[in-house]
C-alpha positions in Angstrom: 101.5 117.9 30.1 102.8 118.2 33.8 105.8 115.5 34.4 107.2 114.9 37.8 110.2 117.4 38.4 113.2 115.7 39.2 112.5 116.5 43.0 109.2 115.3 42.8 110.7 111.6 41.3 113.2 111.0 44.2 109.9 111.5 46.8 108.3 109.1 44.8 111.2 105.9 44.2 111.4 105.0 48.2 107.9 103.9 47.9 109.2 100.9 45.9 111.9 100.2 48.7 109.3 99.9 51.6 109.8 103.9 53.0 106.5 105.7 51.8 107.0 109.6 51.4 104.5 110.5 53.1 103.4 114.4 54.8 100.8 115.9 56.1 99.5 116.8 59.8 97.7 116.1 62.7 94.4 118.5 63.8 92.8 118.9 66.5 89.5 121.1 65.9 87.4 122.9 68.7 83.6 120.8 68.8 81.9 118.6 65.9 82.7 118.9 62.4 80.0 116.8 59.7 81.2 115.0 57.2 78.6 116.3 54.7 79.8 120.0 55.0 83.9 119.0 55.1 83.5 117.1 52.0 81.5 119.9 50.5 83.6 123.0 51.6 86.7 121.1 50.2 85.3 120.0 46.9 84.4 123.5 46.2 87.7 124.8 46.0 89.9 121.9 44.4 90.1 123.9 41.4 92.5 126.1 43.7 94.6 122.6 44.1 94.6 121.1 40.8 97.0 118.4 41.5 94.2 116.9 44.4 91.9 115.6 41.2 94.7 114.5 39.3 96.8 110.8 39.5 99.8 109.9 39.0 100.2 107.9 35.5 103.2 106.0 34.6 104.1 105.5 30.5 105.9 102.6 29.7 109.5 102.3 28.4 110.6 105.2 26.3 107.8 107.5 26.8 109.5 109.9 29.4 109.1 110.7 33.1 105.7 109.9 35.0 103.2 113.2 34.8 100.4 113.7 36.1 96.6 113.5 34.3 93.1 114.0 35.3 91.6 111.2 37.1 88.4 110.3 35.2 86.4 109.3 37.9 87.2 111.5 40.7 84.9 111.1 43.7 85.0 113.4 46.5 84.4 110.3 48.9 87.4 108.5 48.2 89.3 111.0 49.5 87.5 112.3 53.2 86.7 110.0 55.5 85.4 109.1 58.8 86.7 107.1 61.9 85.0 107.4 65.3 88.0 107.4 68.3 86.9 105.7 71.4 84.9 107.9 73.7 86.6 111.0 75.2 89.8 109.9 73.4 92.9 111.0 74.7 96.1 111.7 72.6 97.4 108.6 72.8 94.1 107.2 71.0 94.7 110.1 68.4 98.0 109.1 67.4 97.3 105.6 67.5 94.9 106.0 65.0 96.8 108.0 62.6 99.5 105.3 62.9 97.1 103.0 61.6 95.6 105.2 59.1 98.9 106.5 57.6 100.1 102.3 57.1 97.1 102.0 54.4 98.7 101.4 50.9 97.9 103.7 48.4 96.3 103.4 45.6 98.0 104.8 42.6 94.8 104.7 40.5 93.6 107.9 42.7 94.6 111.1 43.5 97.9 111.0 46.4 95.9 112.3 49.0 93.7 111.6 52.1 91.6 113.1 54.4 90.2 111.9 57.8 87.8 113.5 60.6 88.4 111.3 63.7 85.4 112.4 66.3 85.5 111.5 70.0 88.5 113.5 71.4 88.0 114.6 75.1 86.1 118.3 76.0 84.0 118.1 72.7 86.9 118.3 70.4 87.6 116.3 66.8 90.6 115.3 65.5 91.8 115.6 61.6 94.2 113.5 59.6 95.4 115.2 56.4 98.0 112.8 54.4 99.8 113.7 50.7 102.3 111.9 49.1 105.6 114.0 48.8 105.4 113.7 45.5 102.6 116.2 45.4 104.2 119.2 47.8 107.1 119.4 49.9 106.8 121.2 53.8 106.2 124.8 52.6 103.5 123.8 49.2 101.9 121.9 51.7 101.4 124.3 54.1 99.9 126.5 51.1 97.4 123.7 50.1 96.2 123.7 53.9 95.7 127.4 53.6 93.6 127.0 50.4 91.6 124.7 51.2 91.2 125.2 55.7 91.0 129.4 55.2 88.2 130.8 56.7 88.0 134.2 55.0 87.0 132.3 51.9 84.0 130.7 52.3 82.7 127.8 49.5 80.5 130.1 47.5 83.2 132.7 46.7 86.0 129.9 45.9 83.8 127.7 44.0 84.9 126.9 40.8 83.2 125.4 37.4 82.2 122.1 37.1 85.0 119.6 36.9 85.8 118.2 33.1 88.7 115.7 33.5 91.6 116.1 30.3 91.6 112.9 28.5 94.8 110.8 29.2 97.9 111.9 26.4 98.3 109.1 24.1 101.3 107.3 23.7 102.0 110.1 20.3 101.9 112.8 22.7 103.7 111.5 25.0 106.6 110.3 22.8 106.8 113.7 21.0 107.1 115.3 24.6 109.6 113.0 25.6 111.5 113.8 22.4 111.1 117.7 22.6 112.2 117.6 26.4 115.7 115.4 25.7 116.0 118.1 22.6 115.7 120.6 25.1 118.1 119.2 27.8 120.6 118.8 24.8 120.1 122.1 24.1 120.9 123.6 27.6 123.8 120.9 28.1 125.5 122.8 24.7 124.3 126.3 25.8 126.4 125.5 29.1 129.4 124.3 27.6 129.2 126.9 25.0 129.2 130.0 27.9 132.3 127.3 30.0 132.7 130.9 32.8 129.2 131.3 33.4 128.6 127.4 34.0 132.0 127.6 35.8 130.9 130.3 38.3 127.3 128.2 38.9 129.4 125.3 39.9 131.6 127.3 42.5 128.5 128.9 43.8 126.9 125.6 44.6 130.2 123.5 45.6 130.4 124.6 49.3 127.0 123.5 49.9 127.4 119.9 48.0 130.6 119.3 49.9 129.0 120.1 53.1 126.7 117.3 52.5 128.6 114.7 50.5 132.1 115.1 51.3 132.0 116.6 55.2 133.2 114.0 57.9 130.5 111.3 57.9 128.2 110.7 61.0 129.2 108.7 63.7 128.0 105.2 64.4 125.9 105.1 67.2 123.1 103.0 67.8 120.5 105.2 66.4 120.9 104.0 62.7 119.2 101.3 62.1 117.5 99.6 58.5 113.8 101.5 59.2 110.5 98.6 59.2 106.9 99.8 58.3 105.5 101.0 61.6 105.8 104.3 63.3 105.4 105.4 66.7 104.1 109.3 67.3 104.6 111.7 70.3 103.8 115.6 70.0 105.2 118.7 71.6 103.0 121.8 72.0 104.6 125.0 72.5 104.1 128.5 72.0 105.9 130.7 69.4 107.0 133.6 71.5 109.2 132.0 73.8 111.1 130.1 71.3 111.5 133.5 69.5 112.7 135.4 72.5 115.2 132.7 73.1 116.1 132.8 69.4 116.6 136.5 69.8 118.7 136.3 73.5 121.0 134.3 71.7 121.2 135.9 68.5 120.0 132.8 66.5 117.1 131.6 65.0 113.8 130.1 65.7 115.3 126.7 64.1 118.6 127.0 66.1 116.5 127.0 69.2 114.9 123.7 67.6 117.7 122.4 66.8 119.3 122.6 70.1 116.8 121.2 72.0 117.2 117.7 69.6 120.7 117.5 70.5 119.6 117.7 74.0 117.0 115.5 73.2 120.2 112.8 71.8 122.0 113.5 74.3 119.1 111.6 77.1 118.8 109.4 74.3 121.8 107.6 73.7 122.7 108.1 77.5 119.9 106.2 78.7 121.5 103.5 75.8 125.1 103.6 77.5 126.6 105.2 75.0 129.2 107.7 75.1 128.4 111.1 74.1 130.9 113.9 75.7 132.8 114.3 72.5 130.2 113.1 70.2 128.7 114.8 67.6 126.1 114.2 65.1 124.5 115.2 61.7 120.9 116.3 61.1 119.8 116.3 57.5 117.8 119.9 57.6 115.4 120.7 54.2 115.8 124.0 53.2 112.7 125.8 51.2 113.6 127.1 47.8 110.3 128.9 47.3 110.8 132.3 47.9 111.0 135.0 45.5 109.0 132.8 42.9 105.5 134.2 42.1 102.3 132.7 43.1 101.9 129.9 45.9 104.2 127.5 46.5 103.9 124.3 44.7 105.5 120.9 44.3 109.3 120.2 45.6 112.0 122.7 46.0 114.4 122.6 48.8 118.2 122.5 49.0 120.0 120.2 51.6 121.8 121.5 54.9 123.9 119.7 57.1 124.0 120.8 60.9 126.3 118.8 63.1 124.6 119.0 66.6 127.1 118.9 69.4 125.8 116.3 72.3 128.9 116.9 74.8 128.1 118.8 77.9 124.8 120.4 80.0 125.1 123.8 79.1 122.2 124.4 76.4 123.0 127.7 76.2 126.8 127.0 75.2 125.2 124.3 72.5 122.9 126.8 71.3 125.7 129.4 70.5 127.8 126.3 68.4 125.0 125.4 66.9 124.2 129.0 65.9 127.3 129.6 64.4 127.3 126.6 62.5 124.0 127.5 60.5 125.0 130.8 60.4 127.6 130.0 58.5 125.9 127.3 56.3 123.1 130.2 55.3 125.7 131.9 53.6 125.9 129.8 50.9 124.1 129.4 47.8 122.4 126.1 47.8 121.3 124.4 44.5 117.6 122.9 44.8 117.8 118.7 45.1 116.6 117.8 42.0 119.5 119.8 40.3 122.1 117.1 41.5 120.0 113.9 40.9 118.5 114.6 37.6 118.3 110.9 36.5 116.2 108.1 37.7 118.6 105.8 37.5 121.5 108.3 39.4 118.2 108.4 42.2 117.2 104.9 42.7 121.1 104.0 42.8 122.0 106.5 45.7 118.4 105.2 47.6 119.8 101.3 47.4 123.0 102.8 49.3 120.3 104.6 51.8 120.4 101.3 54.1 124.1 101.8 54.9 123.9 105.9 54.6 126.3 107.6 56.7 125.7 111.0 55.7 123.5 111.8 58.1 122.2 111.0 61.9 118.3 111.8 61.9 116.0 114.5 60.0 115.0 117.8 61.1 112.1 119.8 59.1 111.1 123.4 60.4 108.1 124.9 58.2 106.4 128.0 58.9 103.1 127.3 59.0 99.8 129.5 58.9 100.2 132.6 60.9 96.4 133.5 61.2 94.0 130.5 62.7 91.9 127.9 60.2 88.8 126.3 60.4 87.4 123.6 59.2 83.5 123.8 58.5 83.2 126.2 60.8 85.2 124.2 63.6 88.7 126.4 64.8 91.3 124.5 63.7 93.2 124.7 67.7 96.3 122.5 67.1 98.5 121.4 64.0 101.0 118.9 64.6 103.3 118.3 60.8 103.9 114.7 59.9 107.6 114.0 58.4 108.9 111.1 56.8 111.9 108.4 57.7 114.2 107.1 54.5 116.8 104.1 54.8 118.8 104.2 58.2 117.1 107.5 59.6 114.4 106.2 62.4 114.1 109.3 63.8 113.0 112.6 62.6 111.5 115.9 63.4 108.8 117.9 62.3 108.2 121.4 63.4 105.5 124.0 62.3 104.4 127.5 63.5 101.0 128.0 63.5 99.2 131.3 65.3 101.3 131.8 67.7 101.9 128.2 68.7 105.2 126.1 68.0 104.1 122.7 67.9 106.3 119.8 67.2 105.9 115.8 66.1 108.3 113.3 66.4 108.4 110.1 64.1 110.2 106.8 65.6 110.2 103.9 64.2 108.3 101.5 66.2 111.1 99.1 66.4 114.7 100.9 65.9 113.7 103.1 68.3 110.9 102.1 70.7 112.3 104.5 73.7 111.3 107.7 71.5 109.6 108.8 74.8 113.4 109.7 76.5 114.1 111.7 73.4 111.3 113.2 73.7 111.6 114.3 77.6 115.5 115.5 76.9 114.0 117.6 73.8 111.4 119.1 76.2 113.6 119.5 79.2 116.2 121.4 76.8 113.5 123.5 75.2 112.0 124.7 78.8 115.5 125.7 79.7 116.4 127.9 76.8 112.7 129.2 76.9 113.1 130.2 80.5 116.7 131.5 80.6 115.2 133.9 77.8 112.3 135.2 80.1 111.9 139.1 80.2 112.4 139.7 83.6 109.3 142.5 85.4 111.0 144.8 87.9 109.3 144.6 91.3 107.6 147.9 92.4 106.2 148.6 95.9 102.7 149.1 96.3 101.3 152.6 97.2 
């Protein structure tokens, strides 16, 4: 009996407050790619993602925490679809119809997933829509279910599994003696952790400097970026290549995501200038997921990330002086031991109070999610998977956010707006981009000239 972590419950409450959780990404796959053979090659290894043929099922009062079951009547159908783009579409029409695709509701009776192949892109090429509910997988499990189900060193007949027999749904028995065992069993640890009071002691000092950094820091700054989020999106993409971005990284003795992060504040910066808004002493607050996965066996699955907080600096031209704060700020924050989410909003009702204050948050500016993504290339059906763009979602006050993935040697990035709190996304965008090409080239081995013989 699988219930929702606690994680995996706080992706899954801002649905009822109008803010879907929703991930996923954006192809774009080298010539045509049938239907027939997609929705074949991906049934054929779903028994490598069990949670894509299961639902999620909520008991009533008293029963405990929604799970997950076996939906009855799975149908590979439902899930991969087909929508033609306009002839020789450009990216524009690509991201105009993932906007559209990504606002359908949806239905809780199925499994939390989607699939799309959107044919007609310019030079021969086909586009690919993958969307999963947060609840499912965070950035990093999601990346792992692409790899599953996209790598071409498996083919269908060596991953396919046995023929699919859903689990019946527990009844309302079962579910009540879980729910009983699992209170007995937080009871349990509550008593175990006041009966070792040093131990629980040292957890709670280990975990403090991250929790403050978050809660009790200096909140954000009003500026005219928060604003109450609506329903529709706007999309624009940034394709890059990994080894500048690295050599940069390196030149400056930071990181890959410092790099990132620095070219968003420059990306503020044109922003809120173009707005007439001050922003020489101005600094503001990225919310930053941090993966939790690592050292755990197997792939990664469901949601486990900590929280950082990384002011970003938006006073003067000098990227490479913003870089170096910005550096040292993470460096810093890396250091400490960070407690995965769930472990500080363990009840619903702690959860769905702290979203209802999301509206008026000022704990943060805009969101910033950096996931490592395949390092060797995909295919799907036989098509070369060329591009991945990551799709990240917006929460309460946050219209903006950030989503970057690595993915063979690219460094691709997407940028969600919402379509009315900030419909000038495309100056943020050309202040990220001009930021990003000046750390990128300032980092440039230089070749010695030598005369020619």
């Amino acid at each position: 009996m699988e219930r929702l972590s606690a994680q995996d419950l706080s992706n899954l409450w801002p649905d009822d407050f109008g803010w879907p959780q929703d991930i996923g990404v954006i192809g774009v796959l080298d010539g045509a790619v049938p239907l027939d053979v997609v929705r074949r090659t991906v049934e054929a290894r779903l028994h490598l993602v069990p949670r894509f043929r299961q639902r999620l099922y909520r008991p009533r009062r008293g029963l405990g925490w929604p799970l997950w079951v076996d939906a009855q009547d799975f149908d590979i159908t439902d899930h991969i679809g087909l929508v033609a783009l306009p002839d020789a579409a450009g990216e524009a029409d690509l991201l105009s119809t993932v906007e559209q695709l990504r606002r359908r509701p949806w239905d809780y009776s199925r499994p939390l997933w989607r699939m799309w192949i959107l044919p007609g892109l310019a030079e021969h090429r086909t586009g690919l829509y993958v969307r999963v509910h947060h609840a499912i997988a965070d950035g990093a499990a999601g990346v792992a279910l692409l790899g599953t189900l996209f790598d071409p060193a498996a083919g269908p007949d060596a991953a396919a599994g046995s023929r699919f027999v859903p689990a019946p749904v527990p009844s309302g028995r079962e579910l009540l003696a879980d729910n009983v065992r699992r209170r007995a069993g937080e009871l349990t640890r509550a008593a175990s952790a006041l009966g070792h009071p040093a131990r629980t002691l040292g957890r709670l000092r280990a975990g403090w400097p991250a929790v403050r950094e978050t809660v009790t820091a200096p909140r954000a700054p009003r500026t005219s970026l928060n604003r109450l989020i609506g329903e529709g999106r706007r999309f624009a993409v940034v394709r890059g290549a990994m080894e500048p971005v690295a050599q940069a990284a390196h030149a400056a003795g930071a990181t890959v995501n410092d790099v990132l992060l620095t070219a968003i504040a420059g990306g503020l910066r044109n922003l809120l200038r173009s707005r007439g808004e001050q922003v020489d002493a101005l600094v503001l607050r990225a919310y930053v997921p941090v993966a939790l996965h690592r050292g755990r066996s197997g792939p990664a699955r469901g949601n486990l990330v900590g929280v950082m907080a990384v002011p970003l600096p938006l006073g003067g031209s000098d990227t490479g002086r913003r870089l170096a704060r910005i550096a040292a700020e993470t460096a810093e924050r890396r250091k400490r031991f960070r407690p995965w989410a769930g472990a500080l909003l363990r009840n619903g009702l702690l959860q769905r109070s702290v979203l209802r204050r999301m509206p008026r948050q000022r704990w943060a500016n805009m969101y910033v999610a950096n996931v490592p993504g395949p390092p060797a290339p995909l295919s799907v059906a036989g098509a070369a998977v060329r591009d991945l763009f990551p799709i990240v979602p917006l929460t309460g006050n946050i219209p903006l956010g950030v989503g970057a993935l690595s993915y063979a040697g690219r460094f691709n990035l997407t940028v969600v707006a919402d379509r009315d709190a900030c419909p000038d996304v495309a100056v943020f965008v050309d202040g990220m981009r001009e930021d990003l090409g000046c750390l990128t080239l300032a980092a440039r081995p230089t070749v010695p000239l030598t005369a020619a013989s």
